[in-house]
Every structure is written in C-alpha cells, then in structure tokens.
N, C-alpha and C positions, 0 to 999 in steps of 0.2 A: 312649683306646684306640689301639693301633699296627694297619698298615695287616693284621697277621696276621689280630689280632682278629677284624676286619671281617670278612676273608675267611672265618675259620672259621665264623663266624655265616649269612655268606652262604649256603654248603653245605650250615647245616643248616636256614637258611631253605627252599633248595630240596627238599629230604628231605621238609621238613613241608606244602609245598602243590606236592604232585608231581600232584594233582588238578586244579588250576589248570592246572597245565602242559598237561596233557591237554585240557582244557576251549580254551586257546587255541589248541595245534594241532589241533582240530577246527574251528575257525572261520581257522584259513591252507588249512588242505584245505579248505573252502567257496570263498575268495575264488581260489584255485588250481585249481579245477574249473569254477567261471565264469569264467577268463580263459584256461583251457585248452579247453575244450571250445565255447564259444560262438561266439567267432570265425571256426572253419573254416565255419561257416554264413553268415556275412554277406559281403557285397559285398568285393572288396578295396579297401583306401583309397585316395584320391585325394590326388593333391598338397596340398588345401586341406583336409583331413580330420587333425584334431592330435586328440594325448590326451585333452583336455576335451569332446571330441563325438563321438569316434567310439571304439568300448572296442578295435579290433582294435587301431590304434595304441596304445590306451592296457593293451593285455595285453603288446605287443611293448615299449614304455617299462618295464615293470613288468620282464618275464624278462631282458629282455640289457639294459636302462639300467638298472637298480639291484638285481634280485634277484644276477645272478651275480658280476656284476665286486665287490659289496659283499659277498656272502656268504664271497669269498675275502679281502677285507680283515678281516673279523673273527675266522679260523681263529689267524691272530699276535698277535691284539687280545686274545681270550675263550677262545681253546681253540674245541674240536668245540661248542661251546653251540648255533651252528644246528643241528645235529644231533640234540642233546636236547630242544633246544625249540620248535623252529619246522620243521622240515622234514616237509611231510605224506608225504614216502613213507618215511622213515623210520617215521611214527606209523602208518601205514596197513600197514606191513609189520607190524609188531607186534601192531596189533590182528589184521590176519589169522593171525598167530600165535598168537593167546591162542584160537583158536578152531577153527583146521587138525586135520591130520592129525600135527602133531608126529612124522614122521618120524626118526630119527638125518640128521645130515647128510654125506649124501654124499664120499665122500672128493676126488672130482674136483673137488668145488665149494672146496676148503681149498687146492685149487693159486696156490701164491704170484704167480703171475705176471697174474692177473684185474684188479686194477687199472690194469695198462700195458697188456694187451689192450682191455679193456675203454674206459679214454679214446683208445685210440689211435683205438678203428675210431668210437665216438662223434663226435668230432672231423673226424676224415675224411667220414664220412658227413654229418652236419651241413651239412659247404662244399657235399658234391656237391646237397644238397637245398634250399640254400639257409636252413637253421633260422631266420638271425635276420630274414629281412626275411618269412617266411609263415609265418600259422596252421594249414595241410595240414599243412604239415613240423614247425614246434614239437606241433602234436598226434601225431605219428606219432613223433617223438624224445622227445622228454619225457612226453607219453601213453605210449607204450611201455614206456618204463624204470618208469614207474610198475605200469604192470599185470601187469609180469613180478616187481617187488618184493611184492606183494599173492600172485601166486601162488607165490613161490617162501615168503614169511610161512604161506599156505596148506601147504605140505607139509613145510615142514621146521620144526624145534626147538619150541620149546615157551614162546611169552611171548618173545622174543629176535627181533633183528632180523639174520637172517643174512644178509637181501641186504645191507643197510648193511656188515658186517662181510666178505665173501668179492667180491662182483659189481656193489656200485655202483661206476658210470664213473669217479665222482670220489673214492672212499674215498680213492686212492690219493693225491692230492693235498689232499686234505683233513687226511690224517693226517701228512705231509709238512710240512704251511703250519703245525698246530698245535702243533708238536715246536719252535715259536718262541714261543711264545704267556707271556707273564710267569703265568700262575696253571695251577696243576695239584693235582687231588688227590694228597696227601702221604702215603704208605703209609708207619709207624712198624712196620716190618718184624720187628722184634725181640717188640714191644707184640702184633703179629698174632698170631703165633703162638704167645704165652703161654697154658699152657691153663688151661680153669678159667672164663675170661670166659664171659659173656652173650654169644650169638649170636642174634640177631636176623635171622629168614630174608631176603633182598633178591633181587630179582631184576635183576642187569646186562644188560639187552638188548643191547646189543654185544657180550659173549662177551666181556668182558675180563677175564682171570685177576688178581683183586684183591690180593691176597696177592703176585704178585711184579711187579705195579705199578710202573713206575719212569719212565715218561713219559705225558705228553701225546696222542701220535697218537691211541692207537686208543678214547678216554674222549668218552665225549658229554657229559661234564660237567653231566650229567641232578642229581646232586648227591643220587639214592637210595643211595650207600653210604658219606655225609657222617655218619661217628662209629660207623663199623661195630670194633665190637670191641676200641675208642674209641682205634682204631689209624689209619684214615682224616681228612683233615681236607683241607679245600681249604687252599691257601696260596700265598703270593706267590714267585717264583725268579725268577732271573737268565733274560730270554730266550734266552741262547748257553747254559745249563746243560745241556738236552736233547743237544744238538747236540756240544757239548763233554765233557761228564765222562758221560755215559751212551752216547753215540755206538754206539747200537746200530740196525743198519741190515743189507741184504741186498742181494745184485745186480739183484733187480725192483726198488726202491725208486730204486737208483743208472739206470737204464735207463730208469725213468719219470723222473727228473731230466733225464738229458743228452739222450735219445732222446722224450722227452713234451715235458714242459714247455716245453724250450730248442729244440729241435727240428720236434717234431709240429707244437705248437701255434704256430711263429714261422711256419711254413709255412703255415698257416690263415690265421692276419693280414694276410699279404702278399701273398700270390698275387694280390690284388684291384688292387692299386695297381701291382701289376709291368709297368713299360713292357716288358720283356726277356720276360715271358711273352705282351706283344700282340705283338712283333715277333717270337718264334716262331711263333707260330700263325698270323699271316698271311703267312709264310714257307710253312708246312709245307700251307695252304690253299691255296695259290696252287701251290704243286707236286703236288698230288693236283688240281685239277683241269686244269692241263697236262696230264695222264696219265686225265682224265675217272675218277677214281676219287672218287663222290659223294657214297658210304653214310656216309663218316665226319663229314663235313660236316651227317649228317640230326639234326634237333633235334627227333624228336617222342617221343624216349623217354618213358615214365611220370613224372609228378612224383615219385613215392615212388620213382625209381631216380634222375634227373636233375632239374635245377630245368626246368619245364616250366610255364611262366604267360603263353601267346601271347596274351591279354586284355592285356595289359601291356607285351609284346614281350619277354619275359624268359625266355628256353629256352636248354637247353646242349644244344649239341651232341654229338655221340660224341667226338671231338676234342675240345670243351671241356674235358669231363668227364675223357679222359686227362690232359692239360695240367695239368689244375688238381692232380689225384692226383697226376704227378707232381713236380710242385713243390715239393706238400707233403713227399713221400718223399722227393724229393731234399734237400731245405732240412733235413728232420731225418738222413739220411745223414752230410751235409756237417758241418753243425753238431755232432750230435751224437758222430762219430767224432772228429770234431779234441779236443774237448771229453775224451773217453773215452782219446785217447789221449793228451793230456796230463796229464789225472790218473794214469793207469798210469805215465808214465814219473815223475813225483813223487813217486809211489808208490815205485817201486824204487828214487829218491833218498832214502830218510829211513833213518833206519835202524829196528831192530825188525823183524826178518826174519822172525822166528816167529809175528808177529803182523801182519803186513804185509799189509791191506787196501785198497782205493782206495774200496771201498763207504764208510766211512768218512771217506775225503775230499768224497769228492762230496756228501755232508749240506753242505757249505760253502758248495754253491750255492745250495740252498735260497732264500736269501732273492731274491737276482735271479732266476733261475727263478719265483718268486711274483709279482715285481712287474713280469715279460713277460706272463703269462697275464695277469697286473691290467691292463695299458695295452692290452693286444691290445683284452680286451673292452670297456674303456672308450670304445673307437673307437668302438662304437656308440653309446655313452651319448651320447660328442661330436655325433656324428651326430642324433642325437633331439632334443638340446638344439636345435642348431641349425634343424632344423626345426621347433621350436615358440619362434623367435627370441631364444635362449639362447646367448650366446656365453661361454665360459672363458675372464677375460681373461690374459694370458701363458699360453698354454696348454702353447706350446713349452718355454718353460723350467721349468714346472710337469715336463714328463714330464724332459728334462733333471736336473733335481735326482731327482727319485724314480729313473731310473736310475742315476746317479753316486752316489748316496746305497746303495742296493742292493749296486753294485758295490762299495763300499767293505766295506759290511756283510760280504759273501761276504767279501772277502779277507783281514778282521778272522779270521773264521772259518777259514778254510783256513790261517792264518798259527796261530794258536792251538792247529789239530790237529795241525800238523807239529811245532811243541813240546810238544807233549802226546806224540807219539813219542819224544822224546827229544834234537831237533835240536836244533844250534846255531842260531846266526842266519843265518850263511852259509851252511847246507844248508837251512832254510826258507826262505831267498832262492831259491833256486835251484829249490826246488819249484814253490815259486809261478812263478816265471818259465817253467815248462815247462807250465803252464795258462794264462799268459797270451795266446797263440796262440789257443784257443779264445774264450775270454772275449771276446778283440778283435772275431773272428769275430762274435760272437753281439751284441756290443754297435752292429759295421758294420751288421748288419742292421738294427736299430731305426733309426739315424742314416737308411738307407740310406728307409726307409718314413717315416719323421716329417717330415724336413728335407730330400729330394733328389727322391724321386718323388712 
C-alpha cells in the first residue's frame, strides 16, 4: 500500500474511535490539573529537590521542559493533532460547550487581530510574573487561560470550541507552525459539492468551513470529517505546499510573524542573560538615588503583578519590571520593523502590482520564526536537564545547525514566492537581499544570547 493509503485509513481510523480520543483527553486534563493546581500549595523547591521527589519541579519539568517547546515541534510534524487530541482546554471548552448557553458568537470576539493580542500580552506578562520558574504564576497563567476557555465554551456556540478558534494565546502560532506540516485533510472540492450524496451530520469543533478547506492552520486534525461526502480524506503534501501554492495569509498573521514570534518572543528569551540590560539598570539606580528618588527601586509589588518570592530573594523591582517590559518592546520594535520593512521594500521589488502583497512573503519566515520560539523555550528544558545532571552533548552546534538549517529553509521559501510572482532570478535576488538586513538582525540576536553573553 503507498504512503496515501495509510494516511487515508489513518483518518478514518480516527473518525471511528473519536471515543477514545475523548476518553484520553480526559485523563491529560486529570494529570494537567494535578500538576496545575497542586503545586502552588507546597513548599518552594530547594536546590536539592529534582523531578523524581519533589512534583513542583517535576510539574515545572512537564510545562516549559517538554509540554511546550515539544507541542510546537509537533504542529510542522502532525498538523494541529495536539489540538484534536491531547489539549485539555481545548477538550474542556467543548465539553463546556455541549452544555452552555450556546449563545451566537459575538462579533467582537471574530476580530482578526486576537491571536497577536492575545500572545503578545501572554508573553509579556509571563516574564513580568516569572511563569516558568513558579507554581503562583504558572496557576494564574495557564490556570487562567483555561478557565476563561471553559467560560467562554459556557456561553458561546454550540458543541464547538470558539476559545481554540477566535482567543487562544497561541491559536495564532499554532495555526502558523502547522501550514508546514506534510499531512492535511484533502477536500475533493468538486466531489463536495456534487449533489445527491449521503451527508452524514459531523460536528467540526474549530468552526472550520470544510467544503472550502485548503490548508492546514485552522484543522485539529480530530479526523471526525475523514470521508465526509467521500470528498474529505487525510493525505500526505509537500511541506512548502501551504505556504507556497495556497499562500493565503492576512496582516495579523504577518505582524504575529515579524512583531510576535521574531520579536515579542526574542525579547522574552534574552532580557535574562542581557549584560546591557544589568549595565542599564545600575546606571539608571545609581542616578535615582543620587537624586534620593527610592519608590522605583521598591520591590514589594504583588507577585501576580511583579515576580515577588523574598523567601528565595527573588522580587522585581518597579524598575525591574520597566527594564524588563522594555526590552522586550524594544527588541520586538527593533527587530520586527527591520524585518517589516524589508519585506515591504521586496514587496515593491517583484512585480505583480495588482496583486502585490508582503503578507504573503512574510509566510517565508515561518519556519525560523518556529525554530526561535523552539530554542528560546528549550532554554529551560537545558536548564532542568542540567539540574537533574543532564548535559546535551554539543549543545552549541545542535542550536547552530537548527538555526542555519531554519534559515535556509525560510529563504528556500521566500525565494520560491518571489518566482511564484513572476520574477526572474535577479529580481528574486534582489528581494531576498532587501530582508536579509532583518534576518541578520534577528539571527545577531541568537549568536548574541547562545555564544557571547
């Protein structure tokens, strides 16, 4: 049997035990509310307190060592599948949905631009709280997002998971990562709409218009509309397919690329290791209290506004807390305008005037934009390892290769779209060379964090 086969069967494997599927994402919501909720009770851990004895380390191992950094390797791997089948607040919004007030939804909540909202301030707020090293803060961030997806399942649609589809933090990058993904359900467009067939009712909880299907992003790959109208089928594609011959995209998409991912999030990962942000701040301390101004200096802010754990010696300051915000804003300003305006200026290099979009170039970042979020969080993975005496050997040239590897990837792509406009090769030179100024940028950064600070 060829590798179609497979896949087709796959799909309708998943079709016919969509029971199971439920049955296991109620037992990841069990072990995801014991390692959410239990922790903010217990003692904080101690130096000599590792994964194997102590569950606070070993819930913080679980969320930022292997749930996140890996749930984003799998979106280019599988499609949306943690989506369909393993994410309890996805499953937890829908069961609140099969049981709510099924309201229509809101037209405010269908505003494009929630995903970029939404991880920016996630993100941000995250560093100011400290997320990945305390259970307070991972309950209050991820507790949160969850009990606002349960209430928002509560009042709006009908069986469908609208927070997944309009207001999770991460839709936006999820749906993003998975427009690379080699398998996607296959809509026989023509086959759909022949009338006459057997229709078979289905319920798509993501709100994905099946019938004009044509990528990856927005499919949980749940595999309930595998032979619907025996027009659907899962099936294997090229990963630059989406990206390339469908290249359907919008300006929040493009803005959560160059201003999120390459930006927001580069500025989250670094600010920690920045000697240039400790040589400000004891710059900027040291002249406020020449001038005895002391308020900004004071570190007793609330933890759920400020990281505040003086059991531990661990408090931001009001100045901290600017510092760090601004960093971050800064680092995705910088980054992301270089970035924004070299693909505009490519843009108005190519030809195809009528149709001349840069949203569509910017999908070309995609994959290095992926594999920054990937290594940012992986720092903590490193991190854990090592404290439960774990070393990754060649670590450096491990990230080394998966950047230059990425980067190439991108420029495969962006080289590909600007001939899909119609360029020659010396005006696709030329494009690409007027984003390579960004890229550099953004690429400085990593060296600057891995290899020098």
């Amino acid at each position: 049997m060829t590798v179609a086969t497979y896949a087709a069967q796959a799909g309708d494997w998943l079709r016919g035990h969509a029971h199971w599927l439920r049955r296991l994402q109620w037992g990841i919501v069990l072990v995801y509310a014991t390692l959410l909720v239990v922790p903010p009770f217990l003692p904080l851990p101690t130096e000599t307190d590792h994964a194997l004895n102590n569950l606070t380390v070993l819930a913080q191992f679980a969320f930022w060592g292997v749930w996140w950094p890996f749930v984003l390797v799998s979106m280019p791997l599988f499609g949306r599948a943690w989506c369909g089948w393993l994410c309890p607040e996805g499953m937890l919004s829908e069961w609140a949905s099969e049981r709510g007030l099924r309201r229509p939804i809101p037209r405010w909540m269908r505003w494009g631009g929630w995903p970029f909202v939404a991880f920016a301030l996630t993100t941000i707020y995250g560093q100011l709280v400290s997320v990945y090293q305390y259970p307070l803060a991972v309950l209050l961030v991820l507790g949160g997002s969850t009990v606002a997806a349960v209430a928002v399942g509560l009042l709006y649609g009908s069986s469908k998971r609208v927070w997944c589809r309009y207001l999770c933090p991460v839709n936006g990058v999820f749906n993003l990562l998975a427009r690379l993904a080699p398998w996607h359900f296959k809509v026989d467009h023509e086959k759909f709409r022949e009338p006459g067939r057997k229709v078979i009712p289905i319920n798509c909880a993501p709100l994905v218009a099946i019938g004009h299907m044509q990528g990856a992003g927005d499919c949980h790959m749940c595999g309930r509309c595998s032979g619907y109208r025996d027009a659907v089928t899962l099936a294997p594609r090229s990963p630059e397919a989406e990206i390339v011959e469908v290249a359907d995209s919008g300006r929040w998409p493009t803005l959560l690329i160059v201003y999120g991912m390459m930006g927001i999030a580069l500025g989250a990962f670094a600010w920690s290791s920045s000697p240039w942000l400790v040589a400000l701040k004891q710059d900027i301390a040291t002249w406020l209290i020449n001038r005895d101004i002391y308020w900004p200096l004071d570190d007793g802010a609330p933890w759920w506004l400020l990281t505040h754990y003086p059991e531990v010696n661990d408090s931001f300051s009001w100045l901290d807390g600017s510092l760090v915000l601004g960093f971050i804003l800064g680092t995705a300003a910088v980054v992301g305008s270089m970035l924004l305006a070299g693909l505009w200026a490519a843009d108005r290099g190519l030809p195809g005037r009528a149709r001349r979009t840069l949203d569509q170039l910017a999908q070309g970042l995609i994959p290095l934009a992926g594999v920054g979020v990937f290594l940012g969080l992986s720092m903590t993975t490193v991190t854990l390892l090592k404290h439960e005496g774990l070393n990754i050997p060649n670590l450096p040239w491990w990230r080394a290769a998966l950047l230059s590897a990425a980067a190439l990837w991108s420029l495969r792509l962006l080289w590909r779209l600007a001939r899909r406009r119609g360029a020659g090769r010396g005006r696709s030179l030329l494009a690409l060379s007027c984003i390579l100024p960004g890229l550099g940028l953004f690429l400085g950064m990593w060296v600057l964090l891995f290899y020098i600070w």
